[in-house]
Jmol script that loads the backbone (N, CA, C; Angstrom):
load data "model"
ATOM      1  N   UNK A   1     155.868 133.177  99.278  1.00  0.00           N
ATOM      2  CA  UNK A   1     155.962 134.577  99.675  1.00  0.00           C
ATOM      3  C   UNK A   1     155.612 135.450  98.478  1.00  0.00           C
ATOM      4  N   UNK A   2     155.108 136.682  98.630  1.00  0.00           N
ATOM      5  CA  UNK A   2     154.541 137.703  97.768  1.00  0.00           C
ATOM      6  C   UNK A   2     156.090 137.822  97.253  1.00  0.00           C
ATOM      7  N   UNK A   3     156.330 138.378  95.611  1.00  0.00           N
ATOM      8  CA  UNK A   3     156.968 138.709  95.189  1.00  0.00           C
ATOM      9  C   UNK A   3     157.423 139.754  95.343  1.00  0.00           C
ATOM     10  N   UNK A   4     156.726 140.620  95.614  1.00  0.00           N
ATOM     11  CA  UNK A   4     156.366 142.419  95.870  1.00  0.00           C
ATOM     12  C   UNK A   4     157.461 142.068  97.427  1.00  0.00           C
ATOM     13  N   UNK A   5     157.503 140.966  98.218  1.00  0.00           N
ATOM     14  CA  UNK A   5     158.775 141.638  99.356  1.00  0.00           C
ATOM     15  C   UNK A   5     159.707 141.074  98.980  1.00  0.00           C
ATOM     16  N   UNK A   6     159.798 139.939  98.092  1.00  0.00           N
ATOM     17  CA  UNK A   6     161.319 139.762  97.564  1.00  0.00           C
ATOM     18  C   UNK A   6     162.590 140.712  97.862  1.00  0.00           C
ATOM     19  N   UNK A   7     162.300 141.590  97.172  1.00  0.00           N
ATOM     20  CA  UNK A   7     163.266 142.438  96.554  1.00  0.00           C
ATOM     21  C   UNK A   7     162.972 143.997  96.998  1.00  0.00           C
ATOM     22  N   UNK A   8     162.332 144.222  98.524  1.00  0.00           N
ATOM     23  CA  UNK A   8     161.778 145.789  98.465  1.00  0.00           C
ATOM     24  C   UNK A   8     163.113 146.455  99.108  1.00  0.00           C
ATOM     25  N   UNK A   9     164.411 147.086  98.847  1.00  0.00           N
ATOM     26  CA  UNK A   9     164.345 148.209 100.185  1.00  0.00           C
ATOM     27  C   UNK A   9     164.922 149.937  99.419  1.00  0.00           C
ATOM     28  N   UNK A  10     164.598 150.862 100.054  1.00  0.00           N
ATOM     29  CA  UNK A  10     164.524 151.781  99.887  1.00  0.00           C
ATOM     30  C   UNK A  10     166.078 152.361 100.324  1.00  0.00           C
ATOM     31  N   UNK A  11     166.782 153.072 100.204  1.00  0.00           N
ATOM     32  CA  UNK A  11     167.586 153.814 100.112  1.00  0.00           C
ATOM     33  C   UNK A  11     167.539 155.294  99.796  1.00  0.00           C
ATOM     34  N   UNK A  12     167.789 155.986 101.123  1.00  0.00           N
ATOM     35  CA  UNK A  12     166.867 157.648 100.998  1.00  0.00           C
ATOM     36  C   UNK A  12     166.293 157.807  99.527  1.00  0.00           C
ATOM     37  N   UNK A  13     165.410 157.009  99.614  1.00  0.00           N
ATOM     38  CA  UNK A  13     164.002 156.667  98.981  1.00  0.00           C
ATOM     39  C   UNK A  13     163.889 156.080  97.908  1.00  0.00           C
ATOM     40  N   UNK A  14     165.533 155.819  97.533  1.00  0.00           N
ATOM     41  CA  UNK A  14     165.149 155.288  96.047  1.00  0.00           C
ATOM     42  C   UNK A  14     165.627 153.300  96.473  1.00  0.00           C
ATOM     43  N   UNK A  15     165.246 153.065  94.966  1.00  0.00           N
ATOM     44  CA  UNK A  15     165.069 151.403  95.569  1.00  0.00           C
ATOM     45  C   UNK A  15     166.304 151.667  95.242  1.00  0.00           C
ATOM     46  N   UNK A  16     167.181 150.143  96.302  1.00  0.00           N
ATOM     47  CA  UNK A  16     168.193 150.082  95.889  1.00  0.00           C
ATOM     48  C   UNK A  16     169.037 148.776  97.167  1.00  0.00           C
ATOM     49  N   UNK A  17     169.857 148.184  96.237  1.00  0.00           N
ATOM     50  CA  UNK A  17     170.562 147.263  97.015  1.00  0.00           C
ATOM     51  C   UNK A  17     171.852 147.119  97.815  1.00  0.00           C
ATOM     52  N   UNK A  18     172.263 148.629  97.580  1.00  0.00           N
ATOM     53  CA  UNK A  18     173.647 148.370  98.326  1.00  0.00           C
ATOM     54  C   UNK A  18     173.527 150.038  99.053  1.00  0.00           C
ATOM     55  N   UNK A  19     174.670 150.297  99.884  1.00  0.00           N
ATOM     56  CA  UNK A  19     175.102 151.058 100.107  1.00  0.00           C
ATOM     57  C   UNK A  19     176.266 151.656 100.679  1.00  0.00           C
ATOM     58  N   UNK A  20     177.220 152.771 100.453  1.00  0.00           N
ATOM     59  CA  UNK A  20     178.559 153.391 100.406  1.00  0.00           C
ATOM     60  C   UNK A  20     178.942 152.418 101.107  1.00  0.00           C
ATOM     61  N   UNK A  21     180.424 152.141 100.844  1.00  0.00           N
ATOM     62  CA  UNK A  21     181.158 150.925 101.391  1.00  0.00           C
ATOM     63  C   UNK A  21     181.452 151.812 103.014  1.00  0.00           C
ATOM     64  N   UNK A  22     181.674 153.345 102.856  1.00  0.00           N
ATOM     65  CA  UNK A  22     182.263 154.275 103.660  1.00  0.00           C
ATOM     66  C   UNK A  22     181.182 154.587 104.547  1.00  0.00           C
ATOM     67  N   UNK A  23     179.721 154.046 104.560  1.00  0.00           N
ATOM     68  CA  UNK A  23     178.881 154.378 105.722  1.00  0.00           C
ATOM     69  C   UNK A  23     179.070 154.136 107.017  1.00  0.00           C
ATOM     70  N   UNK A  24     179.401 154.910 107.800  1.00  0.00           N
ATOM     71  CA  UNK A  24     179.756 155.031 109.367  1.00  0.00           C
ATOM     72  C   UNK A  24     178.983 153.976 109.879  1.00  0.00           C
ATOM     73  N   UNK A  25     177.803 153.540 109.420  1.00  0.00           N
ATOM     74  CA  UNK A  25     177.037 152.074 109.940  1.00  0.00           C
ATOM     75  C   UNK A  25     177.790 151.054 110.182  1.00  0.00           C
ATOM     76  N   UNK A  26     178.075 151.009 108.918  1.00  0.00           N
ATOM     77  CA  UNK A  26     179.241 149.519 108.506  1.00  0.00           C
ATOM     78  C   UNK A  26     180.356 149.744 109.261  1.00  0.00           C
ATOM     79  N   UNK A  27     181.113 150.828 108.760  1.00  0.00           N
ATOM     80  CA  UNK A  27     182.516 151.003 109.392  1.00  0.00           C
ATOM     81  C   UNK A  27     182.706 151.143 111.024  1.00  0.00           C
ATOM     82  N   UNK A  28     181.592 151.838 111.764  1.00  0.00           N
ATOM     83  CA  UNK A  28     181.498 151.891 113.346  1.00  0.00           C
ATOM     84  C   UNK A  28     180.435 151.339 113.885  1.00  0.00           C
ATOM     85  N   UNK A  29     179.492 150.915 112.786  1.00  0.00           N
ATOM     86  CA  UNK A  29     178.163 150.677 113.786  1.00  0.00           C
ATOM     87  C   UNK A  29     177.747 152.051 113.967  1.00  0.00           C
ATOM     88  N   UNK A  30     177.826 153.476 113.629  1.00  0.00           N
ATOM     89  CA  UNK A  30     176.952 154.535 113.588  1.00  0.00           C
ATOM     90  C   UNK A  30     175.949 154.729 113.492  1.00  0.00           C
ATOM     91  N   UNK A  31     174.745 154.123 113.613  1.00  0.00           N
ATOM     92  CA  UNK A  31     173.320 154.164 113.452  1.00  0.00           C
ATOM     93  C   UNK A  31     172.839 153.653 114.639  1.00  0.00           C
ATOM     94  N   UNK A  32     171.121 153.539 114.392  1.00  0.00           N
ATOM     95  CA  UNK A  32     170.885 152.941 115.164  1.00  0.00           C
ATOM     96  C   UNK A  32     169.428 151.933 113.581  1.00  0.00           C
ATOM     97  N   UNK A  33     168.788 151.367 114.278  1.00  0.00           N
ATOM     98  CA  UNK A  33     167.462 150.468 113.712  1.00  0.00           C
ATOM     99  C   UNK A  33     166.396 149.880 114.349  1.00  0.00           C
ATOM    100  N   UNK A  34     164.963 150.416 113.613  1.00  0.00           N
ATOM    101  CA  UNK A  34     163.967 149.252 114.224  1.00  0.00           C
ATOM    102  C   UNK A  34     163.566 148.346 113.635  1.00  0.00           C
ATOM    103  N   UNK A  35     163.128 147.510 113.937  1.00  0.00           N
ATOM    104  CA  UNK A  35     162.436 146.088 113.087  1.00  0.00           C
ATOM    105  C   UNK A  35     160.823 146.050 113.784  1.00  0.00           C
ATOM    106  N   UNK A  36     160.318 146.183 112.499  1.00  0.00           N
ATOM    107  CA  UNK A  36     158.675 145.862 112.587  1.00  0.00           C
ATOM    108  C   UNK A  36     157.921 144.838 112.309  1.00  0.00           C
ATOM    109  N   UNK A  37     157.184 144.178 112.980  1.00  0.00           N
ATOM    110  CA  UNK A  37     156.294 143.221 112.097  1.00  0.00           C
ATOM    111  C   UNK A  37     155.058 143.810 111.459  1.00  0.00           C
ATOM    112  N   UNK A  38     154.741 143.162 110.271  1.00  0.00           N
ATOM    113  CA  UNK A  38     153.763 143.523 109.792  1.00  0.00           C
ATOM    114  C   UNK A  38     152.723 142.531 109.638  1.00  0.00           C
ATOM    115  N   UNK A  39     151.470 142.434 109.718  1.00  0.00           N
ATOM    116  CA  UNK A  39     150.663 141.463 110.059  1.00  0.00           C
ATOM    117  C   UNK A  39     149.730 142.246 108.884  1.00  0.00           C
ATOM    118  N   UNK A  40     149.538 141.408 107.569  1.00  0.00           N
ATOM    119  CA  UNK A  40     148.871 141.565 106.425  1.00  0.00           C
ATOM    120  C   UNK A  40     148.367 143.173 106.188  1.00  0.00           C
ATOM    121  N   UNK A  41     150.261 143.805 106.190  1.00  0.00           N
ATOM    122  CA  UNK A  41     150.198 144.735 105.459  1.00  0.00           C
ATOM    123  C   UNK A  41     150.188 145.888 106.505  1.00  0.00           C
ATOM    124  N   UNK A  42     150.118 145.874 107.838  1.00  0.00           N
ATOM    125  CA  UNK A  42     149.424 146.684 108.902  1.00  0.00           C
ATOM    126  C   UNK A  42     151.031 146.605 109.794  1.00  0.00           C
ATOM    127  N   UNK A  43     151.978 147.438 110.201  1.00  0.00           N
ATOM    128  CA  UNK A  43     152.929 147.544 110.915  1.00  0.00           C
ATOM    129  C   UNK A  43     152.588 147.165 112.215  1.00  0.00           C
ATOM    130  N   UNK A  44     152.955 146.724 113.029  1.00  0.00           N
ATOM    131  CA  UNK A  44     152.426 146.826 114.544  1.00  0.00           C
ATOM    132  C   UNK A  44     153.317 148.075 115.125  1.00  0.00           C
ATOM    133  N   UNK A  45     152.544 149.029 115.839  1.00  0.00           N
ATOM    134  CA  UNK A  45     153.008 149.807 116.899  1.00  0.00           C
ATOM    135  C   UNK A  45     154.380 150.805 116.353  1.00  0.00           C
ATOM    136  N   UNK A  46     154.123 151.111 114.450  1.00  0.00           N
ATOM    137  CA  UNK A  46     154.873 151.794 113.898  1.00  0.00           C
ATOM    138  C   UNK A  46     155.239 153.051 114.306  1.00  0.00           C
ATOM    139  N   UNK A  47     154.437 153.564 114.875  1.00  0.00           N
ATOM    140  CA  UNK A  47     154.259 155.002 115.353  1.00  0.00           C
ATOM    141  C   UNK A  47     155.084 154.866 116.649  1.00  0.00           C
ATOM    142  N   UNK A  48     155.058 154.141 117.678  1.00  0.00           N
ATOM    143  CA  UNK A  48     156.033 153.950 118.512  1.00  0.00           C
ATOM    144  C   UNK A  48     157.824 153.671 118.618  1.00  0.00           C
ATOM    145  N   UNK A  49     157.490 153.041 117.592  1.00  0.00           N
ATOM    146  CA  UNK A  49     159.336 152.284 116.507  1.00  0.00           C
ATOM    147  C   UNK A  49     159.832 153.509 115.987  1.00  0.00           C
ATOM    148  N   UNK A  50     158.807 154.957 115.327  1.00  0.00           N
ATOM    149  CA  UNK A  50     159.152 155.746 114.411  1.00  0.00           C
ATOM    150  C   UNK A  50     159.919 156.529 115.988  1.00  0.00           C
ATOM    151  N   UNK A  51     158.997 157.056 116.914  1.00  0.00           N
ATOM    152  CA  UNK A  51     159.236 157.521 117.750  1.00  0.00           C
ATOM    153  C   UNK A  51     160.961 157.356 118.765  1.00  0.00           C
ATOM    154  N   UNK A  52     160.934 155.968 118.977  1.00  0.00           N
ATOM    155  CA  UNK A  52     162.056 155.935 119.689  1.00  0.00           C
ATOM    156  C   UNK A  52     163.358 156.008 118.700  1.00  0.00           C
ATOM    157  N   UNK A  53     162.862 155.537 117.100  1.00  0.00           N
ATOM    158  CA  UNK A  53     164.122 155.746 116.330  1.00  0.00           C
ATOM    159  C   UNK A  53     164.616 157.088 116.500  1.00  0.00           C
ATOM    160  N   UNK A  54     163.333 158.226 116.536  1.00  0.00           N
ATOM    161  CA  UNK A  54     163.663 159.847 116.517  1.00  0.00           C
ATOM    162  C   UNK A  54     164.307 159.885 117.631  1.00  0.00           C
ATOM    163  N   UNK A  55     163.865 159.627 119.276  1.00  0.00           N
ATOM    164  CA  UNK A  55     164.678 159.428 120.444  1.00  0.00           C
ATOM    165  C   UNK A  55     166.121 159.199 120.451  1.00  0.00           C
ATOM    166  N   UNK A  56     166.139 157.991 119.513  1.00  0.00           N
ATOM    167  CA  UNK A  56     168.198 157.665 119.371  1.00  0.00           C
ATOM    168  C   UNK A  56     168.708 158.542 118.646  1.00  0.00           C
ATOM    169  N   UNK A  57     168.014 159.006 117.483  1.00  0.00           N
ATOM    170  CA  UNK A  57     168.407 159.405 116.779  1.00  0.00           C
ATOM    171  C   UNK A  57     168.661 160.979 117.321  1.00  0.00           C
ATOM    172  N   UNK A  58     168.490 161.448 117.754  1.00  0.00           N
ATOM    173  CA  UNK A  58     168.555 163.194 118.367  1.00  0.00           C
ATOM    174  C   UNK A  58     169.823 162.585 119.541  1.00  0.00           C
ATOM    175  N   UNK A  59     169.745 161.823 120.466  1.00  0.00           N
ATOM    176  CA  UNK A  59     170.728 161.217 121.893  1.00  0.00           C
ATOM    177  C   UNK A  59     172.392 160.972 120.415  1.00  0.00           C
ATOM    178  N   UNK A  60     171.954 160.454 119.535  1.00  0.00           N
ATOM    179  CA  UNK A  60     173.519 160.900 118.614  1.00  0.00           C
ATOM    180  C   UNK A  60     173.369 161.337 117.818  1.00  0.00           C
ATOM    181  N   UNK A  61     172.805 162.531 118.231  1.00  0.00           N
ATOM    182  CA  UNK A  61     173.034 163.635 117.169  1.00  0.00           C
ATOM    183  C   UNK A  61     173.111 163.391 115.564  1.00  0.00           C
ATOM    184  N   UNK A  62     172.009 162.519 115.324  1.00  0.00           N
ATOM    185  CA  UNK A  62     171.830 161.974 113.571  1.00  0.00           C
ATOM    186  C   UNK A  62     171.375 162.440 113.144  1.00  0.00           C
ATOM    187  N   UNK A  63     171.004 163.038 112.213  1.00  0.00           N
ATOM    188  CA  UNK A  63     169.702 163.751 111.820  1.00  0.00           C
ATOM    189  C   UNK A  63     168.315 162.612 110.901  1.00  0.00           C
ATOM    190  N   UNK A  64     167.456 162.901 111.848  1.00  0.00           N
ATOM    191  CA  UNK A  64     166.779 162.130 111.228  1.00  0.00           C
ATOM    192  C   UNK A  64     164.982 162.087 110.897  1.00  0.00           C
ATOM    193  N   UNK A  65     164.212 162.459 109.563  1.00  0.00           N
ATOM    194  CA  UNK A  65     163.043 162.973 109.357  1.00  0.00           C
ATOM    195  C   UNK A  65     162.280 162.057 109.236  1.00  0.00           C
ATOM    196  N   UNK A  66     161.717 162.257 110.575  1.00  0.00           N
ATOM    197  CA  UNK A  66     161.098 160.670 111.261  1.00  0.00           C
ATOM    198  C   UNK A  66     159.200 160.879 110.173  1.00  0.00           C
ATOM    199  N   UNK A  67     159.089 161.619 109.830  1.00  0.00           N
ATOM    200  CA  UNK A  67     157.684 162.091 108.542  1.00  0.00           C
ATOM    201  C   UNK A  67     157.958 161.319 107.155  1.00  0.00           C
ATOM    202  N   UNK A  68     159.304 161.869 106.990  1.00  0.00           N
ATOM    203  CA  UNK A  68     159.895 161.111 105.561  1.00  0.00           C
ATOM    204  C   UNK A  68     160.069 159.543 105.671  1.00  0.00           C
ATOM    205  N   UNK A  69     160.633 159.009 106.923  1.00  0.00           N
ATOM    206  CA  UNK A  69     160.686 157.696 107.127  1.00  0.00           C
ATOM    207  C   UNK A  69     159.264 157.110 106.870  1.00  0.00           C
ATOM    208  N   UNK A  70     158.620 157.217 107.739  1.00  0.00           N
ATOM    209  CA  UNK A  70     156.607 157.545 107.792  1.00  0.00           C
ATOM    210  C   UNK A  70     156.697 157.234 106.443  1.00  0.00           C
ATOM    211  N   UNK A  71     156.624 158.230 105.730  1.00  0.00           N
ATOM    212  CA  UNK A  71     156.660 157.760 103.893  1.00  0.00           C
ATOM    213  C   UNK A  71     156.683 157.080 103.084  1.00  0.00           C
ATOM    214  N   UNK A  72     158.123 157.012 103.535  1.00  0.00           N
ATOM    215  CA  UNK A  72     158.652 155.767 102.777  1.00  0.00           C
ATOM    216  C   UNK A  72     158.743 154.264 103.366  1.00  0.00           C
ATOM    217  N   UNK A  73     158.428 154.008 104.433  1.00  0.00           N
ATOM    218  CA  UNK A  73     157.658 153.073 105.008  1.00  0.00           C
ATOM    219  C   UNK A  73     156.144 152.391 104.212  1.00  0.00           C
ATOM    220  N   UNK A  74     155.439 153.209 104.371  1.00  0.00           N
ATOM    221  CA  UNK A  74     154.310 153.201 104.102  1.00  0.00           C
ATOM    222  C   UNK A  74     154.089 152.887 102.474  1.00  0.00           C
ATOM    223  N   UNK A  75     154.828 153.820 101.346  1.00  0.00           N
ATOM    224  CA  UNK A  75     155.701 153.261 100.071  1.00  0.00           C
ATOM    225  C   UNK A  75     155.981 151.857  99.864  1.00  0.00           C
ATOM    226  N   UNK A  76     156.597 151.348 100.808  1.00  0.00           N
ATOM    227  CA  UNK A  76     157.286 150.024 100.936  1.00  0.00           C
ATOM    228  C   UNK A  76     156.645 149.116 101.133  1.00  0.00           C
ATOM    229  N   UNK A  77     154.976 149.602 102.048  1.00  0.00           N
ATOM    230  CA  UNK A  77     154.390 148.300 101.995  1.00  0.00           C
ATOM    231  C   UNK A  77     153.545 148.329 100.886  1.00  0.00           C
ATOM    232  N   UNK A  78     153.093 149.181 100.154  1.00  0.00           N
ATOM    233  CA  UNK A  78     151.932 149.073  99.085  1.00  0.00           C
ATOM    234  C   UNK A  78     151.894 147.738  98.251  1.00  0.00           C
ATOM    235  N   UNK A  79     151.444 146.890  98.653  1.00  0.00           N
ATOM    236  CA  UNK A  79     151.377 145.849  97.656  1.00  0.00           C
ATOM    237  C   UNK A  79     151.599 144.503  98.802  1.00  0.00           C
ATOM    238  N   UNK A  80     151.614 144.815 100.314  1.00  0.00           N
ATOM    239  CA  UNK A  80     152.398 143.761 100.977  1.00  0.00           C
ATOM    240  C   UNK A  80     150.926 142.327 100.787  1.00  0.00           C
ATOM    241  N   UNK A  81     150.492 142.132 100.508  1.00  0.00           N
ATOM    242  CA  UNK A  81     150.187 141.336 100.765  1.00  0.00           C
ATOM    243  C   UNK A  81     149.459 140.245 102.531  1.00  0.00           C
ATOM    244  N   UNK A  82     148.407 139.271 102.364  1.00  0.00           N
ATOM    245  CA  UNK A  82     148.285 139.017 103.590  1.00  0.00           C
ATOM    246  C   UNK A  82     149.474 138.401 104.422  1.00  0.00           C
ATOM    247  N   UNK A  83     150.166 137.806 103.848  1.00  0.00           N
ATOM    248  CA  UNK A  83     151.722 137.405 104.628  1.00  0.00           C
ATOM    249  C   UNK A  83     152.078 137.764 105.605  1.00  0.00           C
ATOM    250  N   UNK A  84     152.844 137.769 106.758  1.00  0.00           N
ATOM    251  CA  UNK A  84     153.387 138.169 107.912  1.00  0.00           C
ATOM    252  C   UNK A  84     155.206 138.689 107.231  1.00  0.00           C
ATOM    253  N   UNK A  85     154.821 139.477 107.352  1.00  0.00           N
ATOM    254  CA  UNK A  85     156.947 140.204 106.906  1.00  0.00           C
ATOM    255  C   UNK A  85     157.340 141.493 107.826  1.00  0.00           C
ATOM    256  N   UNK A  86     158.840 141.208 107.509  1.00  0.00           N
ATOM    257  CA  UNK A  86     159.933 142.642 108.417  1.00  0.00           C
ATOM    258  C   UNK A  86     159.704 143.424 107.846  1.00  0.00           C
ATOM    259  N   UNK A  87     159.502 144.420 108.695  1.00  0.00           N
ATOM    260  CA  UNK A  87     160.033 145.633 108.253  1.00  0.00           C
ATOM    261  C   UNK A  87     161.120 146.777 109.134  1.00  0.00           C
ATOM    262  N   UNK A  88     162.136 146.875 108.233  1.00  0.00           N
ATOM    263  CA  UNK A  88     163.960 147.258 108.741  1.00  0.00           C
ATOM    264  C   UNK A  88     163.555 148.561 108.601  1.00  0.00           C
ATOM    265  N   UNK A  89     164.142 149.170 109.526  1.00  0.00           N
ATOM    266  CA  UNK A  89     163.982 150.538 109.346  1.00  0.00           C
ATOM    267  C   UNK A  89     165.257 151.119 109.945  1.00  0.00           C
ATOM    268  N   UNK A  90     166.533 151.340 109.171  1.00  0.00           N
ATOM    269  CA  UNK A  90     167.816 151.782 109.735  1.00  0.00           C
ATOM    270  C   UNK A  90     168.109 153.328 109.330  1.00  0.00           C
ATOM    271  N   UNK A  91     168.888 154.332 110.087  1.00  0.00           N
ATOM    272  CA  UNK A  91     169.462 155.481 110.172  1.00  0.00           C
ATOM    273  C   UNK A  91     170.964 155.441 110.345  1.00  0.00           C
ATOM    274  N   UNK A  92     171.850 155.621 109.777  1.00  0.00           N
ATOM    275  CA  UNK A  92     173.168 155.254 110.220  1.00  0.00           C
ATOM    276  C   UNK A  92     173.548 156.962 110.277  1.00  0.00           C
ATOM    277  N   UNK A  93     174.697 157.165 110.715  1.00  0.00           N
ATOM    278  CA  UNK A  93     175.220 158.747 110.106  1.00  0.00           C
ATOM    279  C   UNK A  93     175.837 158.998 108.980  1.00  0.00           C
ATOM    280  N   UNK A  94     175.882 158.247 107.884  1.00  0.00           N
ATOM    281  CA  UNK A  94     176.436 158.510 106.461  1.00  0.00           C
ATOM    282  C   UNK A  94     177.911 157.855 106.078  1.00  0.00           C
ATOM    283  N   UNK A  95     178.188 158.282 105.108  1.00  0.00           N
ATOM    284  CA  UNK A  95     179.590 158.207 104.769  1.00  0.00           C
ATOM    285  C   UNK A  95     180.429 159.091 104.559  1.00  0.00           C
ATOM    286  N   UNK A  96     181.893 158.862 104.912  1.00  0.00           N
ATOM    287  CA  UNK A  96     182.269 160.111 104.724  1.00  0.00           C
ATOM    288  C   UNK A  96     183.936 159.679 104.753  1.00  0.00           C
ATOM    289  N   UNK A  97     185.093 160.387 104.647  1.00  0.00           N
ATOM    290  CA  UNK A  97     186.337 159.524 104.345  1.00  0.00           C
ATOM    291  C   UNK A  97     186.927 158.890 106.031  1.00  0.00           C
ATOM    292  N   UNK A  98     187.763 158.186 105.357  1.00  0.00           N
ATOM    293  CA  UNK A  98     188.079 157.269 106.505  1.00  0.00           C
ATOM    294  C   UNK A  98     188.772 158.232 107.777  1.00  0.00           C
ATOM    295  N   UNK A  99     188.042 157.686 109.263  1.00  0.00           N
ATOM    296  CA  UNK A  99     188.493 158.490 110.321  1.00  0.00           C
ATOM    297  C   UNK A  99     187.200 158.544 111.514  1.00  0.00           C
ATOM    298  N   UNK A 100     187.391 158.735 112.246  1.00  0.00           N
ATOM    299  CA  UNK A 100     186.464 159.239 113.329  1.00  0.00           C
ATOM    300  C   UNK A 100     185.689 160.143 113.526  1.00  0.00           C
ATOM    301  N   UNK A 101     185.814 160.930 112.743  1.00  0.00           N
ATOM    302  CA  UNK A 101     184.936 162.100 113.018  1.00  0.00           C
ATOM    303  C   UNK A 101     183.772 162.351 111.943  1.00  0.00           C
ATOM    304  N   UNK A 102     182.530 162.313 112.790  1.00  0.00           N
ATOM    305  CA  UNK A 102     181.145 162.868 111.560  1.00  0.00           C
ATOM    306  C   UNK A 102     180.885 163.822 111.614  1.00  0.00           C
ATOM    307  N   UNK A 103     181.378 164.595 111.317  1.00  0.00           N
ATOM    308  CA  UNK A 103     180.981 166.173 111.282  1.00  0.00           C
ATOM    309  C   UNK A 103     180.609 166.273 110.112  1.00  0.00           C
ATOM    310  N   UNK A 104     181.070 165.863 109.067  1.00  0.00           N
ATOM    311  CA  UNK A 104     180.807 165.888 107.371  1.00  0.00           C
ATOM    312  C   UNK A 104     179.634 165.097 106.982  1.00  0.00           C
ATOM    313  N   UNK A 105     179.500 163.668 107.678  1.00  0.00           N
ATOM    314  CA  UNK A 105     178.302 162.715 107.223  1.00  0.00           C
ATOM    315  C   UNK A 105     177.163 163.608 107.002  1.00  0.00           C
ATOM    316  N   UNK A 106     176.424 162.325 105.870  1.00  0.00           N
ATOM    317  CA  UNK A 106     174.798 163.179 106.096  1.00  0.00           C
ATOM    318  C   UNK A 106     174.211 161.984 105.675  1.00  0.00           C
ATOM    319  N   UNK A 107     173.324 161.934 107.158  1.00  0.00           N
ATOM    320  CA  UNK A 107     172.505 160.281 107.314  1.00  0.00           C
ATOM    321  C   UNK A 107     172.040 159.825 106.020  1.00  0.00           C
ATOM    322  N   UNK A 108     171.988 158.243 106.287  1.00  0.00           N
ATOM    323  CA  UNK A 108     171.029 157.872 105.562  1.00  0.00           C
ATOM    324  C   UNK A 108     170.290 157.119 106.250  1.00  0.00           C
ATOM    325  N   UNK A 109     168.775 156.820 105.309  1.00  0.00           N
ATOM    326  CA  UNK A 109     167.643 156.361 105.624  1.00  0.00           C
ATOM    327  C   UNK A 109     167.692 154.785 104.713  1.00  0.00           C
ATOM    328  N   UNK A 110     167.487 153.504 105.518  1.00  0.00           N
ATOM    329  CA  UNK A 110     167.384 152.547 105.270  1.00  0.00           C
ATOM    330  C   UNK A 110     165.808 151.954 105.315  1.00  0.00           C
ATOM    331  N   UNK A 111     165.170 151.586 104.817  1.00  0.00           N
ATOM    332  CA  UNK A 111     163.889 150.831 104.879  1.00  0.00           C
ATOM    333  C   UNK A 111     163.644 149.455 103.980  1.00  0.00           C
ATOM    334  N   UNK A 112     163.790 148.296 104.785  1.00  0.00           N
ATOM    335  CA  UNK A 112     163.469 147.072 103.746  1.00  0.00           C
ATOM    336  C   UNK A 112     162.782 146.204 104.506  1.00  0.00           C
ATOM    337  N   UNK A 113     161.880 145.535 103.337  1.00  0.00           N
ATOM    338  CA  UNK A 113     160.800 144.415 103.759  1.00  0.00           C
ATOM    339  C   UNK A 113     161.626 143.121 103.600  1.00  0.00           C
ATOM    340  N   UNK A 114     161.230 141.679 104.472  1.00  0.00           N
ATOM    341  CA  UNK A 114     161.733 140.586 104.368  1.00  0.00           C
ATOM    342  C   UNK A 114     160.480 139.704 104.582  1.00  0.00           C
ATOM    343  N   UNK A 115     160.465 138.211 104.601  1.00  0.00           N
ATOM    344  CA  UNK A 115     160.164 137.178 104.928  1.00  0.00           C
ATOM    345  C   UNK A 115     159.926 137.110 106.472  1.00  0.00           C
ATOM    346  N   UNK A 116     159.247 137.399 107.334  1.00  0.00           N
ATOM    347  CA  UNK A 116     158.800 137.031 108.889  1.00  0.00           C
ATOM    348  C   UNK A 116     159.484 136.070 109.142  1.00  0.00           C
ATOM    349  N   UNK A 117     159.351 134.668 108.631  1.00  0.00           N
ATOM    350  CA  UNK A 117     159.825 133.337 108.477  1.00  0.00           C
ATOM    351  C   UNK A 117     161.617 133.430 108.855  1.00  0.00           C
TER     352      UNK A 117
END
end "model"
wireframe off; spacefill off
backbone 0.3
color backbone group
């Protein structure tokens, strides 16, 4: 496997491997996600995945800048290689202190490449 997807994912935009222990993702399942294949470097049917993420994403009220995703997507593959790999594309509603209510969250944007395999 290309080295370049080892280790790719983005975190509202910056690289990065973890995120808030307190993200409504983790703690409720608050998000939603698409998974893409990419076929040497080329997303399949990205524009459709971007689309229905914006769809969930407005139905719970997430906020989510389906252009910026676009972006940093596109960021993420520079270098992919001919390989077949994922591409994760998650929105959760943020973190925020412990409790039920997101009124305070402010989404985040998940994007990471993997192994197809």
């Amino acid at each position: 496997m290309n080295a370049v997807v080892a280790s790719r994912t983005l975190v509202n935009g910056q690289r990065a491997c973890s995120v808030d222990i307190d993200n409504r993702g983790l703690a409720y399942g608050d998000g939603l996600f698409e998974t893409v294949l990419v076929r040497a470097g080329e997303p399949l049917w990205l524009a459709e995945h971007l689309q229905r993420l914006a769809s969930g994403a407005r139905r719970l009220q997430i906020p989510c800048d389906i252009d910026l995703l676009a972006f940093e997507c596109s960021r993420l593959l520079l270098g992919v290689g001919p390989e077949n790999v994922i591409l994760k594309i998650v929105v959760t509603r943020g973190a925020v202190a412990r409790g039920y209510s997101p009124l305070a969250a402010k989404s985040v944007r998940i994007v990471s490449l993997s192994p197809a395999g």
